[in-house]
C-alpha positions in Angstrom: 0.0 0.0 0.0 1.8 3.4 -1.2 0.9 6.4 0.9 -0.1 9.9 -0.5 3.1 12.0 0.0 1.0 14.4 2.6 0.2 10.9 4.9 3.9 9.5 4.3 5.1 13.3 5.6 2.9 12.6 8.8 4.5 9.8 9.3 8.1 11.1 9.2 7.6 13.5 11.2 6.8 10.7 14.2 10.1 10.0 14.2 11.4 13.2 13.9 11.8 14.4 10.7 11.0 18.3 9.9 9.2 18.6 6.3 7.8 21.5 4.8 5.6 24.2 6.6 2.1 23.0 4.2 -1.6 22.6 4.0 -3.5 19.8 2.5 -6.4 21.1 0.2 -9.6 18.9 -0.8 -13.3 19.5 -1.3 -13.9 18.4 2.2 -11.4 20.4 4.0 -10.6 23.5 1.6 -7.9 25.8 3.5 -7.3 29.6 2.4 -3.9 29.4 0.4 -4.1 33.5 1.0 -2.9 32.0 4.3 0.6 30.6 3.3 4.0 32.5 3.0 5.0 32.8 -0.5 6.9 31.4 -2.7 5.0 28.6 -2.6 4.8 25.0 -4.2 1.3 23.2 -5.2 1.5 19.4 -5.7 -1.0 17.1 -6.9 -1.6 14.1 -4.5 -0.9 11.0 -6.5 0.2 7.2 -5.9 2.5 7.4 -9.0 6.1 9.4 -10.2 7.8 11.8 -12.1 4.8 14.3 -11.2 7.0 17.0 -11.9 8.0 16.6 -15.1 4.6 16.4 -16.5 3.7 19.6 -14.7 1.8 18.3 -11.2 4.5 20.6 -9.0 3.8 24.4 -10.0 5.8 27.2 -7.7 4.1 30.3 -7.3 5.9 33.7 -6.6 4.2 35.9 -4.0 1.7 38.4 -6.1 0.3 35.3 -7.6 -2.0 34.2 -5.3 -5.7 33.9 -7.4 -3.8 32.0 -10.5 -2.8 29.5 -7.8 -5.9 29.1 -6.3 -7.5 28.7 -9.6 -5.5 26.3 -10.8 -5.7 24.0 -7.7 -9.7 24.2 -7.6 -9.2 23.0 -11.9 -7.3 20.5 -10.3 -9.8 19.5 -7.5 -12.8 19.9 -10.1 -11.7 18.4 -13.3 -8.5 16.4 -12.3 -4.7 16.0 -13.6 -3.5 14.3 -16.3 -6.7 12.0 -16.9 -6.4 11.2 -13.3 -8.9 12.2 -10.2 -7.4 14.1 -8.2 -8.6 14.2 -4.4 -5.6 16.5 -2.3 -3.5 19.1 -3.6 -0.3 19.4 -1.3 0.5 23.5 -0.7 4.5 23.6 1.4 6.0 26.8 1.5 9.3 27.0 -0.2 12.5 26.1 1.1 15.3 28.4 2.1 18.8 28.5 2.1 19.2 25.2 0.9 23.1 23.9 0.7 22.8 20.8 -1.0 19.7 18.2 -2.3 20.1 14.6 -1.4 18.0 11.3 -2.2 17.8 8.9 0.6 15.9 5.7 1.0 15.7 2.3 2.9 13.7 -0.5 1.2 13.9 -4.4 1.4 16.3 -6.2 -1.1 15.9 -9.3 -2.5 19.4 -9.6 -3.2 20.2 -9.4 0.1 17.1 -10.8 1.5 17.5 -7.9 4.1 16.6 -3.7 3.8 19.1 -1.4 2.5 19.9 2.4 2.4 20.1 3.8 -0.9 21.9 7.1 -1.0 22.6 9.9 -3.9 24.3 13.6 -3.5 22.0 14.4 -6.7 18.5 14.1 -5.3 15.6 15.9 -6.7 12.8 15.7 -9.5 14.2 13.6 -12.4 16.8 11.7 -10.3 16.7 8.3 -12.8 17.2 10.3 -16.0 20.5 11.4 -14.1 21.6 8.3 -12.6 21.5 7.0 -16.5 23.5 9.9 -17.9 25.8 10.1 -15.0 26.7 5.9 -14.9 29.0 6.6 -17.6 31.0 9.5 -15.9 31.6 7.8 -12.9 31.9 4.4 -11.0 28.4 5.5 -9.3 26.6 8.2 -8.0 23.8 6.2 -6.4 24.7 3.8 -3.5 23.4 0.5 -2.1 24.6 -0.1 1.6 23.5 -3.2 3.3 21.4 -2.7 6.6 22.4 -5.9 9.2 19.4 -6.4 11.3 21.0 -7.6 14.4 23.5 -4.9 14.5 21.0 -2.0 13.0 22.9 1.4 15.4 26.4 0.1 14.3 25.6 -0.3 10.8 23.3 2.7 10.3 26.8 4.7 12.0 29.1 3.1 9.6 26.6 4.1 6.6 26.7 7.7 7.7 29.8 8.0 8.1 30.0 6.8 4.7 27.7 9.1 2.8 27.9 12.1 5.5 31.3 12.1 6.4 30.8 16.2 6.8 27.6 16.8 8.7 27.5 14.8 12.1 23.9 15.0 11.9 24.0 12.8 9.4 23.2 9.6 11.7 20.6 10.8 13.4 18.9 11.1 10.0 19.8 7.6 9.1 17.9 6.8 12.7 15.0 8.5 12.3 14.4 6.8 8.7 15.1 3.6 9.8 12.6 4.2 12.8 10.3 4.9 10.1 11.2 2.4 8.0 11.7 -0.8 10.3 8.5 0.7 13.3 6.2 0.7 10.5 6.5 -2.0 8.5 7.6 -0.5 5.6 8.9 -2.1 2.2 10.1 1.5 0.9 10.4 5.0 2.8 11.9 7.2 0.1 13.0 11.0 0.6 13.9 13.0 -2.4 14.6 15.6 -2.1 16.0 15.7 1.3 16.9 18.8 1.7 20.0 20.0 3.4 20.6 23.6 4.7 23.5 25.8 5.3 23.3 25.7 9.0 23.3 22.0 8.3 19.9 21.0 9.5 17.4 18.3 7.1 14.1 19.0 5.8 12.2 16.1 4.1 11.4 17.7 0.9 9.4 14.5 -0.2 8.0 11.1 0.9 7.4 7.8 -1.5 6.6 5.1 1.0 5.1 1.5 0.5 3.5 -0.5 3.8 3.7 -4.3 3.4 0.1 -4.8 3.5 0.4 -8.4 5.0 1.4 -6.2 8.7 -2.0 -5.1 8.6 -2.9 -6.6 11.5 -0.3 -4.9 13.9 -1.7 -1.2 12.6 -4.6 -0.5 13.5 -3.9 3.1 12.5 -3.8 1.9 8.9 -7.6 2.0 8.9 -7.6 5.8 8.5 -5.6 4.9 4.9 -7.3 4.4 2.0 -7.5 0.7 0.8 -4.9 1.1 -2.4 -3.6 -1.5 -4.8 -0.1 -2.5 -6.1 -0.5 -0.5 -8.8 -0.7 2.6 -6.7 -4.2 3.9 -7.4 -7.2 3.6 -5.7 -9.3 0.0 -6.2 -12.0 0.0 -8.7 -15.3 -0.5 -7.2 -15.1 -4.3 -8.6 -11.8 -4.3 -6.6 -13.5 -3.6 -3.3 -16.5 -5.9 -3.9 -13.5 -8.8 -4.4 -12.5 -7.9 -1.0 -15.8 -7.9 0.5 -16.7 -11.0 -0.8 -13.0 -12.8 0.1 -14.1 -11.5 3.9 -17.5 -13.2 4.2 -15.9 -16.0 5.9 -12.5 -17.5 7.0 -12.6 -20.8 4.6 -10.0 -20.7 1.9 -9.4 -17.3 -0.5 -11.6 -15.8 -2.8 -10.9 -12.6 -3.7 -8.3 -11.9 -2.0 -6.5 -11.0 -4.8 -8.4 -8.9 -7.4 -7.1 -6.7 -10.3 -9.6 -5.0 -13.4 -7.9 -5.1 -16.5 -9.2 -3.1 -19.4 -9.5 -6.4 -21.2 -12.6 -8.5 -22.3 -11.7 -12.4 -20.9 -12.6 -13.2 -17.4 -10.0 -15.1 -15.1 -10.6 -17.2 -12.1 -7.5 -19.1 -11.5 -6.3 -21.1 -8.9 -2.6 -21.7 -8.3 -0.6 -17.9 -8.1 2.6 -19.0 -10.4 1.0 -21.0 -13.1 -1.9 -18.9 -13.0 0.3 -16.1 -14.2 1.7 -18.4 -16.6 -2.2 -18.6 -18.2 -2.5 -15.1 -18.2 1.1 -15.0 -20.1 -0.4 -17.1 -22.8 -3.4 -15.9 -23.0 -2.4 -12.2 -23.8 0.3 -13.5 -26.4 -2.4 -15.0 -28.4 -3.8 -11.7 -28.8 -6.6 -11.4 -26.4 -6.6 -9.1 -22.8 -7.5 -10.4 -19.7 -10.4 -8.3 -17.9 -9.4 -8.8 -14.6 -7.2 -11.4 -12.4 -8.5 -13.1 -9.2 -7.8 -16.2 -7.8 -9.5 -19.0 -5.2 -7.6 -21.6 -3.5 -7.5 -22.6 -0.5 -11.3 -24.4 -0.1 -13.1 -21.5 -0.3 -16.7 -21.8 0.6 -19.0 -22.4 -2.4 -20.8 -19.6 -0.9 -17.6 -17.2 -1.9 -16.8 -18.9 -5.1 -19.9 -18.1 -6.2 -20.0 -14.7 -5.7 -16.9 -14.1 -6.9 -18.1 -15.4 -10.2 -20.9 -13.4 -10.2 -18.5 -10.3 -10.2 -16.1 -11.7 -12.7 -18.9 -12.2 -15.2 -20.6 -8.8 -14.3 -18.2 -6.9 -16.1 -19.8 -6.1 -19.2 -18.2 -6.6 -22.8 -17.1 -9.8 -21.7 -16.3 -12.3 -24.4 -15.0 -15.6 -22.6 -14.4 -16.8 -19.4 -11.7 -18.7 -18.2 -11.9 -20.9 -14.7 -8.2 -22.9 -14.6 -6.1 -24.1 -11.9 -3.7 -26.6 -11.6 -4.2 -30.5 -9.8 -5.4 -29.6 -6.3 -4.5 -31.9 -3.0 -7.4 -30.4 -0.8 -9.4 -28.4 -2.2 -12.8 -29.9 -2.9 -13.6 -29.3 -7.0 -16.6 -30.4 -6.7 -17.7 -27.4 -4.0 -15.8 -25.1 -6.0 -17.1 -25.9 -9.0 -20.6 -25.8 -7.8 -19.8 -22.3 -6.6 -19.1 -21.4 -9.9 -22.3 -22.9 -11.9 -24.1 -21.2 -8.7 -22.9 -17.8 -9.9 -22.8 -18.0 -13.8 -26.6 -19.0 -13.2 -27.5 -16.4 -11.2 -25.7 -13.4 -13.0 -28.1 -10.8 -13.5 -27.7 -11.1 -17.5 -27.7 -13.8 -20.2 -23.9 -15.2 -20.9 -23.6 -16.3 -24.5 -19.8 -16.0 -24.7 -17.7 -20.0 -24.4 -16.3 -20.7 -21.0 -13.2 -22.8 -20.8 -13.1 -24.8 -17.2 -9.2 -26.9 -16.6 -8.9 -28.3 -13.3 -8.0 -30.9 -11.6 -8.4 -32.8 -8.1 -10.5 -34.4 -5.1 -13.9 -34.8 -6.8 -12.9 -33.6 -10.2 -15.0 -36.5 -12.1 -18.3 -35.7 -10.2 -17.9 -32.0 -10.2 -17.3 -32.6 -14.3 -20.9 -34.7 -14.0 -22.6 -31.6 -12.4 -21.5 -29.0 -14.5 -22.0 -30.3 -17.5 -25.9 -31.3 -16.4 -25.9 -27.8 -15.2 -24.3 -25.9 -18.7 -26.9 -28.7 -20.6 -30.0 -27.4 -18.6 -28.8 -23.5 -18.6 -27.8 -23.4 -22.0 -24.0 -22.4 -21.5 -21.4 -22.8 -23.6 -18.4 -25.0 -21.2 -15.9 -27.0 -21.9 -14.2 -29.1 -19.3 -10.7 -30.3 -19.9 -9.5 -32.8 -16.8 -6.0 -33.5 -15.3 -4.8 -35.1 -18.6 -4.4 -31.7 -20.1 -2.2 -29.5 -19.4 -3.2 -25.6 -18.6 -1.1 -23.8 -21.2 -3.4 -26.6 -23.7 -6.9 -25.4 -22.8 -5.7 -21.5 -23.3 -5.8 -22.0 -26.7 -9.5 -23.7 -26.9 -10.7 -20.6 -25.4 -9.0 -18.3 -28.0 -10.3 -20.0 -30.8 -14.3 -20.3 -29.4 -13.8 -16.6 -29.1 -13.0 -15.5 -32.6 -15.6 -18.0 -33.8 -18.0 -15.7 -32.1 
């Protein structure tokens, strides 16, 4: 879950970080920019990058108070960029700034541990200048290992390192690992972070990620709004998924839930070979319109409302229910759950579906469904253990450009 830069701010400034003297502006809590000592900066609230450079950070001199204004209420009203925006960040500008630096912790997989990541060229645009720069010298953005057991002595070595001229250096390193390693974070990223002539930080940005799965030891997450991995807020299908995944403890379904723009609906089962479908499918040409996945035993109960969201979408030309051979879970339950919800969507389903799985019950649950297809008038096709998942893909595309 990636914070606004406004709520990762907040959270810096728990472990002692100073940021920017600001005001967040939205239709529900509009604040008096009149207010603020300019220059000022106005920055759109967004989940993704490089804001800047397509124009989402404007600085306005003092005298230009009412074109501010009006641009943050276009903003507000009619959005950025073909996105909605809900909070326009206002921060007074920075003075007397010596030097802007980029610092970061995340977790590695390299290392299998969390790092610091440190540049003396921070600011908007920092990856265009980490590629020009590679080739002028040996680096100019450094990875320093962070060992867990010994976090004070490394964090100390590591400032030494990268501010060998400011003692304050490690108390900065201190506070972002408090940040980084108290609340569960995967990425706490400041750029720039500002450093003043009477050498003294300022966060001049926040880009942080929380590992959703420590949910449950932050309760103050609630006050968050519920984000996806692909840093925007869920769809209104993508919160139904989650709804549905919570109606009881058996199994997953739900859980994981992505819209696609794509016409081919996907309930898989199995994470890595599921992706593996969704690989093939989309190389033969056609788009997925969402990924989702039970496992687990869910309860028929779930299964079947997940399918009744899956199909819901509308412009739907196929459906595709795969998995690979199950141990536990019960096909013929899940599979129930799945006739139970094609035959009570709200609207008539004339496009193929393509059914692979494999498992305790398979046999009877193939029995059922195909009494149930027969009676409902649905076009399924049932493919068994014996073929493989990467064979039925291509059944599907070809029922669908028949139709």
């Amino acid at each position: 879950m990636r914070l606004y830069e406004f709520e990762g701010k907040k959270l810096l400034t728990a472990t002692g970080f100073v940021v920017p003297t600001g005001q967040v502006v939205s239709f529900s809590f509009p604040v008096d920019i009149l207010e603020l000592s300019f220059p000022i900066f106005s920055k759109v609230q967004i989940l993704g990058g490089n804001r800047a450079q397509r124009g989402g950070v404007v600085r306005f001199e003092k005298g230009e108070e009412k074109v501010a204004k009006k641009m943050i209420e276009k903003w507000l009203k009619n959005g950025w960029n073909e996105e909605k925006i809900e909070y326009v960040l206002i921060e007074q500008s920075i003075q007397n700034i010596k030097q802007e630096h980029y610092l970061a912790m995340r977790w590695d997989t390299a290392t299998r541990g969390p790092v610091a990541l440190y540049s003396t060229q921070g600011g908007s645009g920092i990856e265009e200048r980490q590629k020009r720069e590679k080739a002028k010298t040996e680096h100019t953005l450094g990875t320093y290992p962070i060992d867990i057991k010994f976090a004070d002595q490394s964090l100390q070595i590591i400032a030494t390192k990268i501010f060998p001229h400011n003692a304050r250096g490690k108390g900065i390193l201190q506070k972002l690992w408090q940040a980084f390693y108290t609340n569960d974070a995967t990425l706490v990223e400041i750029n720039p972070l500002f450093e003043l002539t009477d050498g003294t930080f300022i966060a001049g940005d926040a880009k942080i990620d929380l590992d959703d799965l420590a949910a449950f030891r932050h309760s103050e997450w609630e006050s968050y709004s519920k984000r996806t991995p692909f840093s925007r807020p869920p769809t209104a299908m993508e919160q139904e998924a989650k709804n549905i995944n919570a109606m009881d403890h058996r199994g997953v379904a739900g859980a994981s839930f992505f819209e696609f723009d794509g016409d081919i609906g996907i309930m898989a089962s199995g994470g890595g070979a599921s992706l593996l479908v969704m690989d093939a499918l989309m190389a033969s040409g056609l788009k997925p319109a969402n990924y989702t996945e039970y496992s687990g035993n869910p309860s028929r109960e779930k299964v079947a409302e997940l399918t009744k969201l899956v199909v819901s979408k509308p412009g739907l030309k196929g459906l595709l229910v795969i998995g690979g051979n199950a141990n536990f879970t019960d096909i013929f339950e899940t599979l129930a759950g799945v006739m139970d919800g094609l035959e009570s969507a709200k609207q008539k389903l004339h496009f193929p579906i393509v059914v692979r799985r494999g498992g305790p019950r398979w046999q009877e649950a193939f029995e059922m469904v195909r009494e149930r297809a027969t009676k409902n008038n649905l076009d399924v096709t049932l493919f068994g253990p014996e073929t493989s998942m990467l064979e039925a893909v291509p059944v599907l595309v070809k029922k669908v450009r028949k139709t």
